[in-house]
DORONU-564509 format. One record per atom (N, C-alpha, C): residue in three letters; atom name; x, y, z. Coordinates in Angstrom, 2 decimals, m for minus. Example, Ala and Ser with C-alpha at 12.3 -4.5 7.8 and 13.67 -1.06 7.14 Angstrom:
<atoms>
+-----+------+---------+---------+---------+
: res : atom :      px :      py :      pz :
+-----+------+---------+---------+---------+
: ALA :    N :   13.19 :   m5.69 :    7.80 :
: ALA :   CA :   12.30 :   m4.50 :    7.80 :
: ALA :    C :   13.20 :   m3.30 :    7.80 :
: SER :    N :   12.85 :   m2.25 :    7.08 :
: SER :   CA :   13.67 :   m1.06 :    7.14 :
: SER :    C :   12.90 :    0.03 :    7.87 :
+-----+------+---------+---------+---------+
</atoms>
This chain:
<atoms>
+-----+------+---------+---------+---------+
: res : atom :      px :      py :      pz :
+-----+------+---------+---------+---------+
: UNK :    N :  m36.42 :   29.93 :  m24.95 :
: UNK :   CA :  m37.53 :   30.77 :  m24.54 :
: UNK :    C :  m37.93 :   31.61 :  m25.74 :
: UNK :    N :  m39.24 :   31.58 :  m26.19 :
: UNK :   CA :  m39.93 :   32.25 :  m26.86 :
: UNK :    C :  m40.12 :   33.79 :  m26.77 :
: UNK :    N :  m40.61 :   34.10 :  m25.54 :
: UNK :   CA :  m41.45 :   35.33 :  m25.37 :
: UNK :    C :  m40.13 :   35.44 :  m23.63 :
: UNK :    N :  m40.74 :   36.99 :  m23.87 :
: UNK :   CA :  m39.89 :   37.39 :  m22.60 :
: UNK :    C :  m40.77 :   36.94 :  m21.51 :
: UNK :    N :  m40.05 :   36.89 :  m20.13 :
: UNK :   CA :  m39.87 :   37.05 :  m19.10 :
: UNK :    C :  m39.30 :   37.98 :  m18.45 :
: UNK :    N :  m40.33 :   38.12 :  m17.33 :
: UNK :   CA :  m40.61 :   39.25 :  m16.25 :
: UNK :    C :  m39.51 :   38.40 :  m14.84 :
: UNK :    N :  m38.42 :   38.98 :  m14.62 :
: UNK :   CA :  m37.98 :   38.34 :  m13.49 :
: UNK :    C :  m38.94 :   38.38 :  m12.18 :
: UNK :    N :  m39.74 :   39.82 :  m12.15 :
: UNK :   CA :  m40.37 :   40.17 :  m10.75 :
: UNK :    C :  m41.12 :   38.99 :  m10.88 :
: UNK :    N :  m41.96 :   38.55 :  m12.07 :
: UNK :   CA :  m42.66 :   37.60 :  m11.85 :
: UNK :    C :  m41.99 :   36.47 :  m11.54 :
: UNK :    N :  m41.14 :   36.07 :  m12.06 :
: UNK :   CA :  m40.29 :   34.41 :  m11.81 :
: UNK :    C :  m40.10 :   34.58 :  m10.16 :
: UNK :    N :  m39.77 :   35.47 :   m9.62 :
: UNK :   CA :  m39.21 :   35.57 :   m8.14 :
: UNK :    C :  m40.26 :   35.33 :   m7.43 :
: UNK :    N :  m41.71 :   36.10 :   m8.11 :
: UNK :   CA :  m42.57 :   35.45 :   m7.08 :
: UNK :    C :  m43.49 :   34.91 :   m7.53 :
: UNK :    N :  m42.93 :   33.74 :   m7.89 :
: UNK :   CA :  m43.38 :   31.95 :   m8.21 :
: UNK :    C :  m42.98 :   31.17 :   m7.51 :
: UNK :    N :  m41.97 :   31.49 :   m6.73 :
: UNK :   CA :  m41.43 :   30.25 :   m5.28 :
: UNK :    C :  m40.87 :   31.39 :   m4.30 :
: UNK :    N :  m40.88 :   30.57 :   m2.86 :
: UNK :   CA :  m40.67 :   31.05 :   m1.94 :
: UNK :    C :  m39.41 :   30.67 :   m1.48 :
: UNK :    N :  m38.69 :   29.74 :   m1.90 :
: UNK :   CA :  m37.92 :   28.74 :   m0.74 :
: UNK :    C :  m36.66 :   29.68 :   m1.39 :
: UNK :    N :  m36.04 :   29.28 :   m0.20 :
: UNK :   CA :  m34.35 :   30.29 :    0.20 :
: UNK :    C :  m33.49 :   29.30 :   m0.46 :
: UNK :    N :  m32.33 :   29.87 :   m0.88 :
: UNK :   CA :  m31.36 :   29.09 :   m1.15 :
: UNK :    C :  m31.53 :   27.77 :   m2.87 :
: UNK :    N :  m32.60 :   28.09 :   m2.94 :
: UNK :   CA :  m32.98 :   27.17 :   m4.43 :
: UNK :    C :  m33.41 :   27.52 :   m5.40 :
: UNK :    N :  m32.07 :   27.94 :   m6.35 :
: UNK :   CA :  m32.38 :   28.12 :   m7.52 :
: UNK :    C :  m33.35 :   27.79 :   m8.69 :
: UNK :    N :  m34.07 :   28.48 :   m9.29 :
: UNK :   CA :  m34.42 :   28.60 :  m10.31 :
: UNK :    C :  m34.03 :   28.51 :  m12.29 :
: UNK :    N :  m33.79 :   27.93 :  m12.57 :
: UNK :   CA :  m33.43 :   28.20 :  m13.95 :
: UNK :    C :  m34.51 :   29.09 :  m14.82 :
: UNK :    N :  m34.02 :   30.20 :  m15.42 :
: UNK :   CA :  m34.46 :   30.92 :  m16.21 :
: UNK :    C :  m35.01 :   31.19 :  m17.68 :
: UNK :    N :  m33.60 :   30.93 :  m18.02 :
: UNK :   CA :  m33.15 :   30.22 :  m19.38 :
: UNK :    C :  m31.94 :   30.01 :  m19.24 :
: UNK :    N :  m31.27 :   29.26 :  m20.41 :
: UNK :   CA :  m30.24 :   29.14 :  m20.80 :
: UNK :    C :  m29.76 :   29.83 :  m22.56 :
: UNK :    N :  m28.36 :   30.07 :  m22.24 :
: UNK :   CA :  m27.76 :   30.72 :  m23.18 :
: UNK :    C :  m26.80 :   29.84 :  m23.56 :
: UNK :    N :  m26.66 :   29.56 :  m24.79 :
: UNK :   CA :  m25.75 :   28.29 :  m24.96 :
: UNK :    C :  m25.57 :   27.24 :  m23.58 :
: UNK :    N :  m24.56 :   27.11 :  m22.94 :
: UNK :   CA :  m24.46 :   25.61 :  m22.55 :
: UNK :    C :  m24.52 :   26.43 :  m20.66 :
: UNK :    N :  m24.88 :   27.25 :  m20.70 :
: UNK :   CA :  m25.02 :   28.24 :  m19.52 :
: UNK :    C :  m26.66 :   27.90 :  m18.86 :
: UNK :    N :  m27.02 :   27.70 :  m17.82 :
: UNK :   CA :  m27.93 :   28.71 :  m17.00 :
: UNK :    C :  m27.99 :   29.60 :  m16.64 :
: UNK :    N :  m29.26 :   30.57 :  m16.82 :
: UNK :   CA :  m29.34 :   31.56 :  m15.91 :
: UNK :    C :  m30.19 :   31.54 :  m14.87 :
: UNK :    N :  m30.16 :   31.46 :  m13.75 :
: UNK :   CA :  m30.62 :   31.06 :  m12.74 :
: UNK :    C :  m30.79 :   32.18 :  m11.34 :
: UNK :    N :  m31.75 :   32.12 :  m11.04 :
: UNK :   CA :  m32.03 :   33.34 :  m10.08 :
: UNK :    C :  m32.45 :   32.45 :   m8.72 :
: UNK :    N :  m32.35 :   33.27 :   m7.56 :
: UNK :   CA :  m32.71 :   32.74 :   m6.04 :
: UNK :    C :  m32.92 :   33.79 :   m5.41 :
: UNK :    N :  m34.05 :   33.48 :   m4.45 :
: UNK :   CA :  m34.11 :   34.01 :   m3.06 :
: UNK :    C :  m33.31 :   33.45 :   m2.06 :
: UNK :    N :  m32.48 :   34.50 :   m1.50 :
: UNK :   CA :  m31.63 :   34.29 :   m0.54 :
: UNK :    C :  m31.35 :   34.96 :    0.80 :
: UNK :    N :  m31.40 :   34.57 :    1.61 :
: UNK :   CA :  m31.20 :   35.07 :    3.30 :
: UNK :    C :  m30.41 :   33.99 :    4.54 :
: UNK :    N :  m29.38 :   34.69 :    4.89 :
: UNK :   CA :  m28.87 :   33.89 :    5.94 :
: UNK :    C :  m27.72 :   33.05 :    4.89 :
: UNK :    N :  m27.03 :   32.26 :    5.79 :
: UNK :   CA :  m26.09 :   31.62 :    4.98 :
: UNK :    C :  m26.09 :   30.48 :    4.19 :
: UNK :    N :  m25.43 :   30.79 :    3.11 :
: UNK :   CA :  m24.96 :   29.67 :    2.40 :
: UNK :    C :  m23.98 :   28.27 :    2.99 :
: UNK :    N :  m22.74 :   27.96 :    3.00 :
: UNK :   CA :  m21.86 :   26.80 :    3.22 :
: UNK :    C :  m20.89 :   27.22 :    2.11 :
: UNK :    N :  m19.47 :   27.35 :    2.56 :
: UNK :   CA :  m18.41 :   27.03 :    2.31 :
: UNK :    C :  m18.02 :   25.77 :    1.11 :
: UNK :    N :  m18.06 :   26.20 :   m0.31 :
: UNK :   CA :  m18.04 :   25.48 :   m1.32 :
: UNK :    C :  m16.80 :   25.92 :   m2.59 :
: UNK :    N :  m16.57 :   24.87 :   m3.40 :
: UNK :   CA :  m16.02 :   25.43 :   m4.62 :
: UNK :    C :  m16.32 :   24.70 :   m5.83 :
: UNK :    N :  m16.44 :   25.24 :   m6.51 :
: UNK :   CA :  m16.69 :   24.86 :   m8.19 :
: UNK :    C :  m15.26 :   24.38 :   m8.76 :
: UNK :    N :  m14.57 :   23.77 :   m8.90 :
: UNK :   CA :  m13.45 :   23.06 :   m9.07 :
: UNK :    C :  m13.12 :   23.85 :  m10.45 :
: UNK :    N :  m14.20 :   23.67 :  m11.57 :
: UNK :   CA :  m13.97 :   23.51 :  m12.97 :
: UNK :    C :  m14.62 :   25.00 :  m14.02 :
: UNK :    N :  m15.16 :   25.84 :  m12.95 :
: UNK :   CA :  m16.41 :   26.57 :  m13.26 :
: UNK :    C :  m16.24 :   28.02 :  m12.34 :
: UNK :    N :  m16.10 :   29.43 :  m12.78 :
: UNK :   CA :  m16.41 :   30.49 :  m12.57 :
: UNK :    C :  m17.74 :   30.50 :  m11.41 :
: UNK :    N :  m18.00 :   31.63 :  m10.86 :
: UNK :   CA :  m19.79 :   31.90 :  m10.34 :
: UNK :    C :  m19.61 :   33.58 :  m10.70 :
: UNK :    N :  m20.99 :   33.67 :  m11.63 :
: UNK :   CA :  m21.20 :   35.08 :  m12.01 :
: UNK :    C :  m22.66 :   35.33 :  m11.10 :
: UNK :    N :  m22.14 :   36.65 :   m9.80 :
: UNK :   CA :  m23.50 :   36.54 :   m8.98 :
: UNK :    C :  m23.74 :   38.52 :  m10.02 :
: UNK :    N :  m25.18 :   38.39 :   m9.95 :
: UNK :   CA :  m25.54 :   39.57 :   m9.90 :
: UNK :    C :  m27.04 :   39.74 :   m8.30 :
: UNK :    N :  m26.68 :   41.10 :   m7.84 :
: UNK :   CA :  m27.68 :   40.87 :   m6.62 :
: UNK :    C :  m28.78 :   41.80 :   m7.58 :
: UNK :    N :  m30.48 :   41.38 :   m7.75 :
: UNK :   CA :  m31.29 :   42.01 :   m8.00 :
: UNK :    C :  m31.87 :   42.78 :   m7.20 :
: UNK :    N :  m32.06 :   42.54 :   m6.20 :
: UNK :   CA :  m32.23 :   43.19 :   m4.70 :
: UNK :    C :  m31.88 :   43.11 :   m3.42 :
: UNK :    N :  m31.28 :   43.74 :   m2.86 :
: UNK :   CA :  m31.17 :   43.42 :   m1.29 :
: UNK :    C :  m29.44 :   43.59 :   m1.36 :
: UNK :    N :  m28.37 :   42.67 :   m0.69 :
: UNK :   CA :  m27.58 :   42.63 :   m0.08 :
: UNK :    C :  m27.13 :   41.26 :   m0.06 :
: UNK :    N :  m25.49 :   41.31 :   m0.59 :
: UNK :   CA :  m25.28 :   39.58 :   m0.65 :
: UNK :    C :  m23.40 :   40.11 :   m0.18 :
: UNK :    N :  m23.37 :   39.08 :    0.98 :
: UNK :   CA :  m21.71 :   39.06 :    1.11 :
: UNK :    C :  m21.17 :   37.74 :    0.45 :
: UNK :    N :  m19.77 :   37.97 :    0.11 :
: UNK :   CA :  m19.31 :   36.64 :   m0.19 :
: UNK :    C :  m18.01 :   36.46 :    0.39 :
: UNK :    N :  m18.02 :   35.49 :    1.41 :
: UNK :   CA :  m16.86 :   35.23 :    1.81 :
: UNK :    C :  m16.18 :   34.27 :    0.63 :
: UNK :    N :  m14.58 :   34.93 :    0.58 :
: UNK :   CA :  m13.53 :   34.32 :   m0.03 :
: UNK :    C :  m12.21 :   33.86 :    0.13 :
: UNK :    N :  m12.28 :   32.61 :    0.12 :
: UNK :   CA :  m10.93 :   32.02 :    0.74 :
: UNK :    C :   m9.96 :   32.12 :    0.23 :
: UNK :    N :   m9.22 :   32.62 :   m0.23 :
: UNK :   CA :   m7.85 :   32.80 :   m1.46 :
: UNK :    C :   m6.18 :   32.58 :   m0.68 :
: UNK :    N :   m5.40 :   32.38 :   m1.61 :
: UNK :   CA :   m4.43 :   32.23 :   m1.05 :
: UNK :    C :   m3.85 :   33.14 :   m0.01 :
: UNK :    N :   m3.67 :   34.49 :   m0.42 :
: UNK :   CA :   m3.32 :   35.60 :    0.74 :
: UNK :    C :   m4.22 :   35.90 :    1.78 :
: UNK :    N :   m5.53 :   34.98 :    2.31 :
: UNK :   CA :   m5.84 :   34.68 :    3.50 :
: UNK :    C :   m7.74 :   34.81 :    3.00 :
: UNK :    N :   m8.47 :   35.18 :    3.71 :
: UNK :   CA :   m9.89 :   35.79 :    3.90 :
: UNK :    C :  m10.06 :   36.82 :    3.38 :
: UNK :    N :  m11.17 :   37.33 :    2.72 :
: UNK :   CA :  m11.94 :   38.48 :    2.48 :
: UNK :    C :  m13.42 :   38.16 :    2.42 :
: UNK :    N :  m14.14 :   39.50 :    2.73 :
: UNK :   CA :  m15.43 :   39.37 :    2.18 :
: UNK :    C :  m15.83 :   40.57 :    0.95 :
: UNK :    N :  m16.62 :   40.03 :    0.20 :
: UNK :   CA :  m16.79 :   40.82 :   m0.75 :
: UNK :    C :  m18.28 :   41.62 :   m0.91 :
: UNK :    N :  m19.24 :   42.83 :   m0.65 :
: UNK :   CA :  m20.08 :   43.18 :   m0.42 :
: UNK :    C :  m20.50 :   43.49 :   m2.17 :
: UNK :    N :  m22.12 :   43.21 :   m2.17 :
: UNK :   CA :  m22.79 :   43.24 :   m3.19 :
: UNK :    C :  m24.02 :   44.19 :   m2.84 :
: UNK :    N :  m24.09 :   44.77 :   m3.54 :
: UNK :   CA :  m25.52 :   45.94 :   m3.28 :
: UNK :    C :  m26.30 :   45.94 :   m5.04 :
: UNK :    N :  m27.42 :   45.72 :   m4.18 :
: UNK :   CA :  m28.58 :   46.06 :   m5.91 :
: UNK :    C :  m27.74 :   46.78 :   m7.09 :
: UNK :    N :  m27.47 :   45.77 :   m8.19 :
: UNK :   CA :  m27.17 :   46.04 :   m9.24 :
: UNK :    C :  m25.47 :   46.05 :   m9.40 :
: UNK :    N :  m24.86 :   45.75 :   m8.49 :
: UNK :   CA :  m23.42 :   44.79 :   m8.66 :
: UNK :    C :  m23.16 :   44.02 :   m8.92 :
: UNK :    N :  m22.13 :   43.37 :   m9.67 :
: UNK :   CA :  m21.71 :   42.38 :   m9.65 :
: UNK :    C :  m20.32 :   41.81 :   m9.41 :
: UNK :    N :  m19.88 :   40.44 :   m9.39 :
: UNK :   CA :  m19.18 :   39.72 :   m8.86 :
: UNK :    C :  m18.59 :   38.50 :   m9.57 :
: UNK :    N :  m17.77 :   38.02 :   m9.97 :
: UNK :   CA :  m17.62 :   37.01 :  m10.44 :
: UNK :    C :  m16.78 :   36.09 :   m8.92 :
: UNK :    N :  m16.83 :   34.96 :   m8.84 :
: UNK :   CA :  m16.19 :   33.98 :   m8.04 :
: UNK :    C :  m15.27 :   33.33 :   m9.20 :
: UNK :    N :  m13.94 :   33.32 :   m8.91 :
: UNK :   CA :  m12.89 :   32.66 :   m9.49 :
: UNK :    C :  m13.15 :   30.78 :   m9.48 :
: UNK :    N :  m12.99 :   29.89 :  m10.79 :
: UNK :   CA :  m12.74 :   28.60 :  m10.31 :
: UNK :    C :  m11.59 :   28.36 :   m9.39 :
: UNK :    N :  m12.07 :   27.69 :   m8.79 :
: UNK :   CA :  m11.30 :   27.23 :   m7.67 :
: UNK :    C :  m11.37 :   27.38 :   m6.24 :
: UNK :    N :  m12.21 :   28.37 :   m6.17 :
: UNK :   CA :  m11.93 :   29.64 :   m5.02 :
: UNK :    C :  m12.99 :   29.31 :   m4.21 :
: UNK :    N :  m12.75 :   28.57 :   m2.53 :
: UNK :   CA :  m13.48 :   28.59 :   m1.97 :
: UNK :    C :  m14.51 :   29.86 :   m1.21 :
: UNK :    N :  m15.52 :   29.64 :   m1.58 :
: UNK :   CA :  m16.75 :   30.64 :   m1.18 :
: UNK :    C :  m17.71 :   30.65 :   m0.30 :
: UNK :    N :  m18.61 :   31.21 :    0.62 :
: UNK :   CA :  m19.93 :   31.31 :    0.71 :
: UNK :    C :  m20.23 :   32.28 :    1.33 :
: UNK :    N :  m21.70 :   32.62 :    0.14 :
: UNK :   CA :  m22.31 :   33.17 :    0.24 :
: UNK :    C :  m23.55 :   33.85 :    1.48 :
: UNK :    N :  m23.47 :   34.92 :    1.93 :
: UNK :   CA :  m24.59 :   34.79 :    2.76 :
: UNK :    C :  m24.97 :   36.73 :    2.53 :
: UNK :    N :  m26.46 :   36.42 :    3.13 :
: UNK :   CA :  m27.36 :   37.59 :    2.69 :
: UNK :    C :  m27.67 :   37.73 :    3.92 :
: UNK :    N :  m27.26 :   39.40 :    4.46 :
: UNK :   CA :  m28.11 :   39.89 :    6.12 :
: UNK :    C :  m29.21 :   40.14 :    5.83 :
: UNK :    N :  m30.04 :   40.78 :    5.12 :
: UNK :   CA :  m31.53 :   41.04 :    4.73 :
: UNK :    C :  m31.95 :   39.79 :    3.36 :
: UNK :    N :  m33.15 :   39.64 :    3.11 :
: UNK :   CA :  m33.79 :   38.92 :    2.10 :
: UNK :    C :  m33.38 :   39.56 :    0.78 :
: UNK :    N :  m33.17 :   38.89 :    0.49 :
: UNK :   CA :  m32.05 :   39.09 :   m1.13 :
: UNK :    C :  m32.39 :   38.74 :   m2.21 :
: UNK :    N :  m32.16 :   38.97 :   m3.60 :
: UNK :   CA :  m32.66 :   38.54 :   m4.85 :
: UNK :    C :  m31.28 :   38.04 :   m5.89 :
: UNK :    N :  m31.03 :   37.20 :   m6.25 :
: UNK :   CA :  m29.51 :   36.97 :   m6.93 :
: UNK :    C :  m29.72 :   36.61 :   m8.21 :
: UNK :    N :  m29.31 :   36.72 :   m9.07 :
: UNK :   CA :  m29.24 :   36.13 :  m10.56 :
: UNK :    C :  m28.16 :   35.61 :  m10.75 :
: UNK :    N :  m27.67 :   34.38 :  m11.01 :
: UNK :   CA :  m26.48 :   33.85 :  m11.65 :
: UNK :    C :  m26.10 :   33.07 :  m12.92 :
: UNK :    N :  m24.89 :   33.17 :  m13.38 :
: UNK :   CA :  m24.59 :   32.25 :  m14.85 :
: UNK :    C :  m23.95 :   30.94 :  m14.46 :
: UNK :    N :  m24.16 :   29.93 :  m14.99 :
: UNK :   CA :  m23.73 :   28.77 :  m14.26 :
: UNK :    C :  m23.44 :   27.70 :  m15.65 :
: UNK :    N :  m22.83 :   26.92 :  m15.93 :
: UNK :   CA :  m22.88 :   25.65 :  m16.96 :
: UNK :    C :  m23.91 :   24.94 :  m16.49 :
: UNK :    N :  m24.65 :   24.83 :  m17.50 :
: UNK :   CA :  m26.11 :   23.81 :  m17.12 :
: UNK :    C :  m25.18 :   22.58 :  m16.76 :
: UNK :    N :  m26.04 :   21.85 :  m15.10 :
: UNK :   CA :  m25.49 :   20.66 :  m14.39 :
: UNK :    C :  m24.68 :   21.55 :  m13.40 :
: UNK :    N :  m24.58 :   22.38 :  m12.86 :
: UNK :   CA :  m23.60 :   22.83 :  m12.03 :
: UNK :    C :  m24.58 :   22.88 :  m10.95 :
: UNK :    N :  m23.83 :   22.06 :   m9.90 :
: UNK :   CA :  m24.50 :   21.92 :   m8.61 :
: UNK :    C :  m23.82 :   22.69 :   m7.59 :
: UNK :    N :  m25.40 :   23.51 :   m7.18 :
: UNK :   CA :  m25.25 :   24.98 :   m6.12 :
: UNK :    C :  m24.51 :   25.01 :   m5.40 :
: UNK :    N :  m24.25 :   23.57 :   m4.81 :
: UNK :   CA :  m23.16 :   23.51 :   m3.54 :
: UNK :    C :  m21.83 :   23.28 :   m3.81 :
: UNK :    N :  m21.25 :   22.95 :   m5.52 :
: UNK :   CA :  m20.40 :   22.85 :   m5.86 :
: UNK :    C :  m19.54 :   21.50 :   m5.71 :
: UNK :    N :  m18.32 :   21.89 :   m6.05 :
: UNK :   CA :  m17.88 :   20.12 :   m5.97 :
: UNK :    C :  m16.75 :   19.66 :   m4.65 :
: UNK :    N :  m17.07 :   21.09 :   m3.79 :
: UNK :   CA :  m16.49 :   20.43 :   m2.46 :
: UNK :    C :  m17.07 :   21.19 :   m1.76 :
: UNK :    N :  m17.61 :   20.49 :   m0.50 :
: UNK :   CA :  m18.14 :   21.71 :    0.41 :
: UNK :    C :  m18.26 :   20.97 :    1.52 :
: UNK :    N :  m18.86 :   21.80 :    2.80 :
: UNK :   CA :  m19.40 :   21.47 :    4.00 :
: UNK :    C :  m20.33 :   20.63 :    4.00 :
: UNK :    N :  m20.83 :   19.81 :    5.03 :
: UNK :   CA :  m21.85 :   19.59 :    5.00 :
: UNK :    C :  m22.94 :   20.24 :    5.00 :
: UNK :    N :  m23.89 :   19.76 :    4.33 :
: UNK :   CA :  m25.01 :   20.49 :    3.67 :
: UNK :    C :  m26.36 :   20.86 :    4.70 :
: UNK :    N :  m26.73 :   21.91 :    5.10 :
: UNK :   CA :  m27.44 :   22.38 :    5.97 :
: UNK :    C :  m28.60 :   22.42 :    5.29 :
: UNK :    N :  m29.25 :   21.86 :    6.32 :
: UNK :   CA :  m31.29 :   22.19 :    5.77 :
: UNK :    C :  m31.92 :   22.79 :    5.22 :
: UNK :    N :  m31.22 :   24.11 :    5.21 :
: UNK :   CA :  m31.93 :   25.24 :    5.11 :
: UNK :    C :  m31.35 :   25.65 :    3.43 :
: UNK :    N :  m30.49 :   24.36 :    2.81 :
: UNK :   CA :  m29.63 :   24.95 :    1.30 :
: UNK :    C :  m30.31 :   23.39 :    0.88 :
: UNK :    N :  m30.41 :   23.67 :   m0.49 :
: UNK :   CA :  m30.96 :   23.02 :   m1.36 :
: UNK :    C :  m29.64 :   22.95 :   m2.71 :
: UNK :    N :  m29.66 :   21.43 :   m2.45 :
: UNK :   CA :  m27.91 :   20.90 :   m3.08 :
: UNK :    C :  m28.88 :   20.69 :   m4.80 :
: UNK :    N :  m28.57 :   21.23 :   m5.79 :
: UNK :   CA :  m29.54 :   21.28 :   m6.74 :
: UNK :    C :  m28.99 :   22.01 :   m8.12 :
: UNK :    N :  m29.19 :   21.10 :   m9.34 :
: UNK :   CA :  m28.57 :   21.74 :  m10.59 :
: UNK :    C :  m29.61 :   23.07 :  m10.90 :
: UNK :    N :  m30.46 :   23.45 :  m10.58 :
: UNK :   CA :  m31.64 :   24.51 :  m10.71 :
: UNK :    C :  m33.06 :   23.94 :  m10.99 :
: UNK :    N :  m33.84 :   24.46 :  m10.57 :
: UNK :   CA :  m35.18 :   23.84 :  m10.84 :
: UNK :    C :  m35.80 :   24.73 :  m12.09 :
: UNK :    N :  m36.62 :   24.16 :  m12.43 :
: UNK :   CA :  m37.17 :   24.98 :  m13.78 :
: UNK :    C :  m38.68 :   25.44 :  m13.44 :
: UNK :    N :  m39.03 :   26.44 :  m13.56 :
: UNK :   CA :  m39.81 :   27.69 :  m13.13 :
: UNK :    C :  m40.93 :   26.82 :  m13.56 :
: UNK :    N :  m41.94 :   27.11 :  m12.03 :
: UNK :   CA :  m43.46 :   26.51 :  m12.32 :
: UNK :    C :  m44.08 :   27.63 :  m13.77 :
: UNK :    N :  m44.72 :   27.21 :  m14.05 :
: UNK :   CA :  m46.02 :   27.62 :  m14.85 :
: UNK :    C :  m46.46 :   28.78 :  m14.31 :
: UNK :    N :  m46.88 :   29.74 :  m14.21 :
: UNK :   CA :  m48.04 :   30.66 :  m13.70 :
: UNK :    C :  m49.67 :   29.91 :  m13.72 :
: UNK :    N :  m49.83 :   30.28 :  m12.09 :
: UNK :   CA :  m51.02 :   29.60 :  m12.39 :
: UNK :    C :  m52.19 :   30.50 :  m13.21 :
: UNK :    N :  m53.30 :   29.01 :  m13.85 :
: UNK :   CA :  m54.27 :   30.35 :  m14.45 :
: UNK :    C :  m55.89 :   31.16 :  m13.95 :
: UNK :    N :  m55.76 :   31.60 :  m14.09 :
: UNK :   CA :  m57.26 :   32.01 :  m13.72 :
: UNK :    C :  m58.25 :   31.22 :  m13.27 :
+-----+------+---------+---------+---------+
</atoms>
């Protein structure tokens, strides 16, 4: 990327829940942002960290770890890392804004999960429309 970017603007360039965006990348990383509400699915990244930051709103993360369940609460301008290995998911009570770091090719739903619900988009990140012009 040349010139900066405005996240407010990238966020509202798509509507759809649950489907990431790619931003840029930083070395062999994405940065990748989503609108999010309602739940995610029960997944893990086998090989790979998840760095969530919430830009707005409210994001829980359930975490499966050895000494049993937790959830982990995120409020505007927290962050979170998800351990490899560590089964997760994500879900947002209000409409949410997330930024995350990911290894470019890392698929949202990870490399074990539930079956995949309608409403989640199984996806290495999409790359940000254009602004339309005048």
């Amino acid at each position: 990327m040349d010139t900066p970017l405005s996240l407010e603007a990238a966020l509202a360039s798509f509507q759809a829940l649950w489907s990431p965006r790619v931003v840029t990348r930083v070395n062999d990383y994405d940065v990748r942002i989503a609108k999010v509400h309602g739940e995610h699915l029960w997944h893990t990244h086998e090989d790979t960290d998840e760095f969530f930051l919430v830009l707005d709103g409210t994001l829980h993360i359930g975490l499966r770890e050895p000494a049993g369940e937790r959830t982990v609460r995120l409020d505007r301008g927290e962050v979170f890392t998800v351990p490899r290995g560590t089964e997760h998911r994500p879900y947002a009570p209000v409409p949410t804004s997330i930024l995350m770091f990911e290894p470019t090719g890392t698929v949202s739903v990870g490399d074990r999960h539930e079956a995949i619900p309608d409403h989640v988009d199984a996806t290495t990140g999409h790359p940000l429309e254009p602004p339309a012009g005048p």
